[in-house]
ROBA-19954 format. One record per residue (C-alpha): x, y, z; residue number from 1. Coordinates in Angstrom, 1 decimal, m for minus. Each point is the difference from the previous one (the first is absolute). Layout:
<atoms>
atom u=X, v=Y, w=Z, resi=NUM
...
</atoms>
This chain:
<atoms>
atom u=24.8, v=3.1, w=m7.9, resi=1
atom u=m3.4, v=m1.3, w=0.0, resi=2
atom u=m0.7, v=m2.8, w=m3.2, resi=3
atom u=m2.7, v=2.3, w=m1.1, resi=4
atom u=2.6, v=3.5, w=m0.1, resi=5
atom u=0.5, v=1.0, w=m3.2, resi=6
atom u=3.2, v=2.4, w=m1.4, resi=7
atom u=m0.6, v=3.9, w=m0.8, resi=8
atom u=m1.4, v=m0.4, w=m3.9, resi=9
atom u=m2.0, v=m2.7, w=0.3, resi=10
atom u=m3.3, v=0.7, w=m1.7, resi=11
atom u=m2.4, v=m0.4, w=2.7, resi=12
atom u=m0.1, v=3.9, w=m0.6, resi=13
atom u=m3.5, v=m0.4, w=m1.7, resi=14
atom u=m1.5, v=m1.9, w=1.9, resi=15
atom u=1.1, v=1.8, w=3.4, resi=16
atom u=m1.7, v=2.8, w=m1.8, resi=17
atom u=m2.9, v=m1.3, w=m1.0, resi=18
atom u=m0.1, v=m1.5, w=3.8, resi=19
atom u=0.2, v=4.0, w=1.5, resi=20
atom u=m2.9, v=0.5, w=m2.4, resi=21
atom u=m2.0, v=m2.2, w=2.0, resi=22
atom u=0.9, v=1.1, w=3.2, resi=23
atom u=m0.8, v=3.7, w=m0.9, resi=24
atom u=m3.4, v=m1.1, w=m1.6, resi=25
atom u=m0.6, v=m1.6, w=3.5, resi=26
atom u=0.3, v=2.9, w=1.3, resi=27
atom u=1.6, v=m1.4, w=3.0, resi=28
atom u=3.9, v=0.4, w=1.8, resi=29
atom u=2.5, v=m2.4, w=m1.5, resi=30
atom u=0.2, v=m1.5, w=3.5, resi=31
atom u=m3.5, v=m0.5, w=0.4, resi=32
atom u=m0.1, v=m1.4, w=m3.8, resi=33
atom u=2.7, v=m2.5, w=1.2, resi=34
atom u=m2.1, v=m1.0, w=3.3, resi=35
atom u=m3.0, v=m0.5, w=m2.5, resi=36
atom u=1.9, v=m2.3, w=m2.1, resi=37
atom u=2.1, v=m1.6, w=2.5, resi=38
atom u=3.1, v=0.9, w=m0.5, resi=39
atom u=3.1, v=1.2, w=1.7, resi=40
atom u=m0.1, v=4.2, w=m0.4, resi=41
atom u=3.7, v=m0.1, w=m0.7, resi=42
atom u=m0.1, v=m2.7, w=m2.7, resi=43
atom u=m2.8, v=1.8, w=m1.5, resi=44
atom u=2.4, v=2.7, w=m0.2, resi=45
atom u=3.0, v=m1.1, w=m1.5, resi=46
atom u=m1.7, v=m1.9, w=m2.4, resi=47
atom u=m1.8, v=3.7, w=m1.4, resi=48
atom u=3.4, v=1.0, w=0.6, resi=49
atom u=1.2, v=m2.8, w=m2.7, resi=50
atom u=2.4, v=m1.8, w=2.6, resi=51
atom u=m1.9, v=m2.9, w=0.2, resi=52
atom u=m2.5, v=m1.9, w=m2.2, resi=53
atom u=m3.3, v=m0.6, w=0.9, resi=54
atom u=m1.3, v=m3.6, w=0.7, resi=55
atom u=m2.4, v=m1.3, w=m2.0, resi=56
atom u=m2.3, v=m0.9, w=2.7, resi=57
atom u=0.2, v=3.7, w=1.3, resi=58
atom u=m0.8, v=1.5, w=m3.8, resi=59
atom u=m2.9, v=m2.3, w=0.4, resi=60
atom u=m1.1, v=1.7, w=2.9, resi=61
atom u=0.6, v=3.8, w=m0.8, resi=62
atom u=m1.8, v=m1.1, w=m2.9, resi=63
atom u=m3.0, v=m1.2, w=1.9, resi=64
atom u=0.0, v=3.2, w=2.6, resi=65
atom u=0.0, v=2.5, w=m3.2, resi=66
atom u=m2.7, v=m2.0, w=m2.1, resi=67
atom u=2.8, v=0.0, w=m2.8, resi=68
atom u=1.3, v=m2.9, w=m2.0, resi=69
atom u=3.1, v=m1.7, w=1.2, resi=70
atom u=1.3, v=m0.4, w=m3.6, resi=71
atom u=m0.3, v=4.0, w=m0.4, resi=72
atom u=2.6, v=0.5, w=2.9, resi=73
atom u=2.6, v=m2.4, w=m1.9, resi=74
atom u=m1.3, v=1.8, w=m3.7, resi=75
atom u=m1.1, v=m2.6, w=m1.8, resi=76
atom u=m3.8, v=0.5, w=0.3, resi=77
atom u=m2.8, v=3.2, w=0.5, resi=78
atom u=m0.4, v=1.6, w=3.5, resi=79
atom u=m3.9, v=m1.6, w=0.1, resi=80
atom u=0.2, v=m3.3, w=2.4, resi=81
atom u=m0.3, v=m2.7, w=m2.3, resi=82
atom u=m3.9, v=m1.7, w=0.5, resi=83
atom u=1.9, v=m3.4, w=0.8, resi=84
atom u=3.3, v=0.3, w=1.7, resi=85
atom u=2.0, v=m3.5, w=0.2, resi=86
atom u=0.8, v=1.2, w=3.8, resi=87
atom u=m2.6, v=0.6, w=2.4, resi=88
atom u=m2.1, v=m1.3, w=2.5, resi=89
atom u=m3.5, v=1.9, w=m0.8, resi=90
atom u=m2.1, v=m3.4, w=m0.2, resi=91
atom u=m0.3, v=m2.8, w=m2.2, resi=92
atom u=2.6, v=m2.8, w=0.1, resi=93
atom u=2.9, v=2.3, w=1.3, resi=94
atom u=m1.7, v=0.6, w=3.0, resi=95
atom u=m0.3, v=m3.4, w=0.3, resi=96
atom u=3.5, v=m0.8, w=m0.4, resi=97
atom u=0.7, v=2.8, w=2.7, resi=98
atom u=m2.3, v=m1.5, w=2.7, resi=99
atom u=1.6, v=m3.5, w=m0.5, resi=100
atom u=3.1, v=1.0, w=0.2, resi=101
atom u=m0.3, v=2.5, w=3.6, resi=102
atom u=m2.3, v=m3.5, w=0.9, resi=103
atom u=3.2, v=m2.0, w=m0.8, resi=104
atom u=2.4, v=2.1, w=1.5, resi=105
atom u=m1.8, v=0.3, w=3.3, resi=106
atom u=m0.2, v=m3.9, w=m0.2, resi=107
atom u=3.5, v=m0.8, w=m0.7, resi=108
atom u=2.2, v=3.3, w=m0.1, resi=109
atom u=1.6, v=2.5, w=m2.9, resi=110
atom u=2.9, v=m2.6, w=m0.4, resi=111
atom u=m1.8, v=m3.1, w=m0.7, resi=112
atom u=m2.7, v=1.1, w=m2.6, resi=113
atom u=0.9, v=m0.2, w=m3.4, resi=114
atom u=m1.9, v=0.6, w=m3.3, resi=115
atom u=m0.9, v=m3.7, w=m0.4, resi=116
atom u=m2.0, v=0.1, w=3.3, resi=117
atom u=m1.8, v=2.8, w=m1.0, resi=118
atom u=m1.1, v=m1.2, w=m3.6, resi=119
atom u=m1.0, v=m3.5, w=2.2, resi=120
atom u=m1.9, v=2.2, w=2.2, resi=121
atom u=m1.7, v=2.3, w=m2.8, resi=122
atom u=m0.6, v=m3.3, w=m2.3, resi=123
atom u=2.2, v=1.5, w=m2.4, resi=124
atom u=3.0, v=0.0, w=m1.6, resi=125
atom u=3.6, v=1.8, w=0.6, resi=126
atom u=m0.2, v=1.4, w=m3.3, resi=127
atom u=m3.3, v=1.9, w=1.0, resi=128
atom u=1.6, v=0.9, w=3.3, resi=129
atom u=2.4, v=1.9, w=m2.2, resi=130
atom u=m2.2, v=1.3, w=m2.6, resi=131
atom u=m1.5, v=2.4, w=3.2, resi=132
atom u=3.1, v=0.3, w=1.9, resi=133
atom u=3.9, v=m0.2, w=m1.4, resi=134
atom u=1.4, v=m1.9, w=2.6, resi=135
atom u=m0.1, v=m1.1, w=3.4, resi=136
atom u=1.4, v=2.9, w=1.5, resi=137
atom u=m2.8, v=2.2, w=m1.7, resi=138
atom u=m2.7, v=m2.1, w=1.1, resi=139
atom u=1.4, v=m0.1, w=3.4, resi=140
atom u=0.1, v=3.7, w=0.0, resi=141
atom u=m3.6, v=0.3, w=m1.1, resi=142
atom u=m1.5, v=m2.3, w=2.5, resi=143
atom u=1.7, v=2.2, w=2.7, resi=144
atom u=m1.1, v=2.9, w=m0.8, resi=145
atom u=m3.5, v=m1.6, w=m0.9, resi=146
atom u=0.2, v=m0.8, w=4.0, resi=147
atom u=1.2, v=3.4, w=1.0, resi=148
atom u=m3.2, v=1.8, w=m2.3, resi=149
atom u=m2.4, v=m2.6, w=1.6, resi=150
atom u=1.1, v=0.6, w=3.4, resi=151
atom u=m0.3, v=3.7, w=m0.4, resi=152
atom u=m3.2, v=0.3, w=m1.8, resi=153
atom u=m1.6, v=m1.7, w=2.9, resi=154
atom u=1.9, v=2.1, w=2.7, resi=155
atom u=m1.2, v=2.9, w=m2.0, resi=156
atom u=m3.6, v=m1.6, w=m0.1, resi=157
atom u=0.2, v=m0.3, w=3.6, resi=158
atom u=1.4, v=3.3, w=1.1, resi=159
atom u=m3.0, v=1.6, w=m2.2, resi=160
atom u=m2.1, v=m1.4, w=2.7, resi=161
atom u=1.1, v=1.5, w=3.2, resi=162
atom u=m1.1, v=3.2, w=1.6, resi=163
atom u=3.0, v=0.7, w=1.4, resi=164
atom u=3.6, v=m0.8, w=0.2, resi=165
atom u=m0.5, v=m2.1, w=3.2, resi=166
atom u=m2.0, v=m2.4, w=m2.4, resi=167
atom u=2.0, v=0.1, w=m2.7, resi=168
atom u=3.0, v=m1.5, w=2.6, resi=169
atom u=m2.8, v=m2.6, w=1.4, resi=170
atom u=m0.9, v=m0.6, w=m4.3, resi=171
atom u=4.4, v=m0.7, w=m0.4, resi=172
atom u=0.4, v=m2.1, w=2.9, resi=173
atom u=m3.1, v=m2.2, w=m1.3, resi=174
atom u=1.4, v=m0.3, w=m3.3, resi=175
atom u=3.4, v=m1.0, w=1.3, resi=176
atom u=m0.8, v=m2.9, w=1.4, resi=177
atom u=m0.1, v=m3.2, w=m1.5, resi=178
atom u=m3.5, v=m1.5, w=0.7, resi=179
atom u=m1.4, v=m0.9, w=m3.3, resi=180
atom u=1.8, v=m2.3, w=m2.3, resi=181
atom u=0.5, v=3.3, w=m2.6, resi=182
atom u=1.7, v=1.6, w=2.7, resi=183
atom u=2.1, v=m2.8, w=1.0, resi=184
atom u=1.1, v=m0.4, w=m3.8, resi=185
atom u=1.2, v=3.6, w=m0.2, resi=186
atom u=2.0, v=m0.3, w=3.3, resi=187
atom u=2.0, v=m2.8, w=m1.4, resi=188
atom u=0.9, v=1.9, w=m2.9, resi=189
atom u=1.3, v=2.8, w=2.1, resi=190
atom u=1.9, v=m2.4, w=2.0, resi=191
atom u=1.7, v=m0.7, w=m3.1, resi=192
atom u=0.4, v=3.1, w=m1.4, resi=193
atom u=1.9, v=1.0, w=3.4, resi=194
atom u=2.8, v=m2.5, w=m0.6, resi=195
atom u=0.1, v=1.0, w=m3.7, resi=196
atom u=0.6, v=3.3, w=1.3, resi=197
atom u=2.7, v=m0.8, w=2.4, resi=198
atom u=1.7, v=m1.4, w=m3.0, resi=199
atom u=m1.0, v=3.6, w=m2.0, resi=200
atom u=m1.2, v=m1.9, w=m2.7, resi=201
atom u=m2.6, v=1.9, w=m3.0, resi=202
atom u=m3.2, v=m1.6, w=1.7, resi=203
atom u=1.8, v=0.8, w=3.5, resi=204
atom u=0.7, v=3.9, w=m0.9, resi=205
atom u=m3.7, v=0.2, w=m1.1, resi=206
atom u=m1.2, v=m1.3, w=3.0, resi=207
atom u=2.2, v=2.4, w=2.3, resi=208
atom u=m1.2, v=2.7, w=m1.7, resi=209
atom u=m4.0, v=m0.8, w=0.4, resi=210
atom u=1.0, v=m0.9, w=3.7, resi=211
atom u=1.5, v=3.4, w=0.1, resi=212
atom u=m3.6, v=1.2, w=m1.3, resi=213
atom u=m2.0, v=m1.9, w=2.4, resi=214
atom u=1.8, v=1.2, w=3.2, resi=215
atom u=m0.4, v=3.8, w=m1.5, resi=216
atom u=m3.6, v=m1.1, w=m0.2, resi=217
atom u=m0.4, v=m0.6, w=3.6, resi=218
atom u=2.4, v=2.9, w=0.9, resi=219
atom u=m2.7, v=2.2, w=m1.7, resi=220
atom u=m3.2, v=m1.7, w=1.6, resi=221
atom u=2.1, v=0.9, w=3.7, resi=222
atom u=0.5, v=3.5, w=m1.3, resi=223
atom u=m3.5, v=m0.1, w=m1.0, resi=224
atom u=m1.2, v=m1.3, w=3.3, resi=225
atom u=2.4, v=2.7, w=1.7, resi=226
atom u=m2.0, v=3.1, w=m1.8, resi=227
atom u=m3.2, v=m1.9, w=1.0, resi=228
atom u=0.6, v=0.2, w=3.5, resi=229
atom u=m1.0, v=m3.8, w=m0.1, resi=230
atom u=4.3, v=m0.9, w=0.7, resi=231
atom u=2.1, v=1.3, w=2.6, resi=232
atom u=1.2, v=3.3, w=0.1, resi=233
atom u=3.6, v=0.0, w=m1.5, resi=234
atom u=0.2, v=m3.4, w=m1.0, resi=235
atom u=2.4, v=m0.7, w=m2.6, resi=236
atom u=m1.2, v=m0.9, w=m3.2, resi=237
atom u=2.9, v=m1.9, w=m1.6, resi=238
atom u=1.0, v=m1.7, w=3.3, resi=239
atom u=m3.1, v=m0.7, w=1.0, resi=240
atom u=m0.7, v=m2.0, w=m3.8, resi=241
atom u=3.2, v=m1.5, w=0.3, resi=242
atom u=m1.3, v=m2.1, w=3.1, resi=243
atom u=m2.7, v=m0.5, w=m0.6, resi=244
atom u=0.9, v=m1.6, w=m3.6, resi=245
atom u=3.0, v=m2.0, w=1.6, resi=246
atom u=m2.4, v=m1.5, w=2.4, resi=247
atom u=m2.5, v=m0.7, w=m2.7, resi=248
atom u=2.5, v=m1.5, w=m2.2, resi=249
atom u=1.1, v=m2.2, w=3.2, resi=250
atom u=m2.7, v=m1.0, w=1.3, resi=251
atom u=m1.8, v=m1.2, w=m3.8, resi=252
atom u=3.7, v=m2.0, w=0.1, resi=253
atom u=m1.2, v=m1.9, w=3.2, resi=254
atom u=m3.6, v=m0.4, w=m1.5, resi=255
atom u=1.1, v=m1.6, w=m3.6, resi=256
atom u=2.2, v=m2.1, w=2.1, resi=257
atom u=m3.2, v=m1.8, w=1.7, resi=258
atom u=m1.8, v=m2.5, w=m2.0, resi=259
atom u=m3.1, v=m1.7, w=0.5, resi=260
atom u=m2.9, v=0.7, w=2.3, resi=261
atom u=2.5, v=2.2, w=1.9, resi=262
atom u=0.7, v=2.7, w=m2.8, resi=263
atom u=m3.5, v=1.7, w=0.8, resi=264
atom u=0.9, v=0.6, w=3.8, resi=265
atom u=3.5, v=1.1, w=m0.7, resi=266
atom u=m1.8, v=2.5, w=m2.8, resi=267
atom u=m2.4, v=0.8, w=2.7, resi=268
atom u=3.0, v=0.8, w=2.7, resi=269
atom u=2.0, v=1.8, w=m2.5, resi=270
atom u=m3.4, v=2.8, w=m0.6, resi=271
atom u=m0.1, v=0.1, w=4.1, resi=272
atom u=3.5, v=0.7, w=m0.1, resi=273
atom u=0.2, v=2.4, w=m2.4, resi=274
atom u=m3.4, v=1.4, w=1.2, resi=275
atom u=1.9, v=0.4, w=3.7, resi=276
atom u=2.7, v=1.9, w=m1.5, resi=277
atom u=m1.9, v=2.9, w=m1.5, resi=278
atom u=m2.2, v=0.2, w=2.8, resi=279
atom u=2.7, v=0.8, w=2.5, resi=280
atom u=2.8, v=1.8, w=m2.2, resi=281
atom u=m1.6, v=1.7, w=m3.0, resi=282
atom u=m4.4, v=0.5, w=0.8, resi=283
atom u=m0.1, v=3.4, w=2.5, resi=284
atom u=m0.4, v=m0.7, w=3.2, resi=285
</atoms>
């Protein structure tokens, strides 16, 4: 049994309801409420089902998706969203404390950061670290999934632009690869997150899960691209993502691995590479 499982008559009744209330205001599957908030369908489910307790950080974010307070799930405050949450990342000095920590973490890794390093970093103290974030496995949390909005916000931004799915694979590939120091950062934090999730640890889950996301996302711009006419006849969608991802994912390895003056041409390689491989396996001929 999971540490977070809780026994038949627990009271997490209330609040699992007041959580299906905000899924049916969404308006939404509870699958796709679960992808929105980035959690695993089936936890989602037994903890409605009241055979396991929701997290704290994943009230935080149901509360954020449904525009409710985070206090009125638990039933201690109204449904409005309180005007100042202590959690969040919306601006101010918890955003900053979010940037220096994915800064941080790309620098040194998820293991070696601690809450002192951060304070150091935001020229404050531990106690203020706290004050926006409850501990280090909260803050952690946050400046993942502060990574994960970023990173699709601008894929979004990008794939706005295109005219057709063949430039929306062209806009991916371009964002995937680590040329800028921006795009370098956020690779080493998925490096990261991929050993986390080999170990299936709470950061580690959340990454599989937007991984899962981001390979779907390709998957549809092929099927896309397939309907277009632009993508060969028959091509399949999920295996054709699948390489493509696993080839990004390598190749972006190889690149972060390059330092100095060297890093550019390996960035520049990697785009040919990848650039090669839809040309000949997924553009029509």
């Amino acid at each position: 049994m999971e540490t977070d499982d809780v026994p038949d008559g627990s009271p997490t009744a209330d609040t699992a309801a007041r959580v299906r209330e905000v899924i049916a205001a969404a308006g939404i599957s509870q699958r796709e409420f679960a992808r929105r908030v980035v959690m695993d369908p089936s936890k989602l489910s037994r903890s409605l089902s009241g055979t396991r307790r929701f997290t704290a950080a994943e009230l935080a974010r149901i509360a954020d998706e449904g525009r409710v307070d985070a206090g009125w799930l638990l039933g201690t405050r109204s449904r409005e969203k309180a005007a100042a949450p202590t959690v969040g990342v919306e601006g101010g000095r918890a955003l900053q404390i979010v940037r220096e920590t994915v800064r941080l973490i790309a620098e040194h890794g998820f293991h070696a950061v601690r809450v002192a390093d951060i304070a150091r970093a935001c020229a404050t103290s531990s106690a203020a670290i706290h004050y926006h974030f409850p501990g280090r496995a909260e803050l952690l949390e946050a400046a993942v999934r502060w990574c994960m909005d970023e990173d699709t916000a601008r894929r979004a931004a990008r794939l706005a632009e295109a005219d057709d799915a063949a430039a929306e694979l062209r806009q991916l590939i371009a964002l995937q690869t680590p040329r800028t120091a921006q795009q370098r950062r956020q690779w080493a934090v998925w490096l990261d997150l991929w050993a986390e999730a080999a170990r299936s640890t709470s950061v580690g889950r959340l990454h599989s899960e937007y991984y899962r996301q981001w390979r779907e996302t390709v998957a549809d711009v092929v099927r896309r691209g397939v309907g277009q006419g632009v993508f060969r006849a028959g091509l399949d969608p999920q295996a054709a993502a699948l390489t493509l991802t696993a080839l990004i994912d390598g190749l972006a390895t190889h690149v972060l691995s390059v330092g100095g003056p060297s890093s550019a041409a390996a960035a520049d390689a990697m785009h040919a590479a990848l650039t090669t491989h839809v040309t000949d396996t997924i553009l029509a001929p």
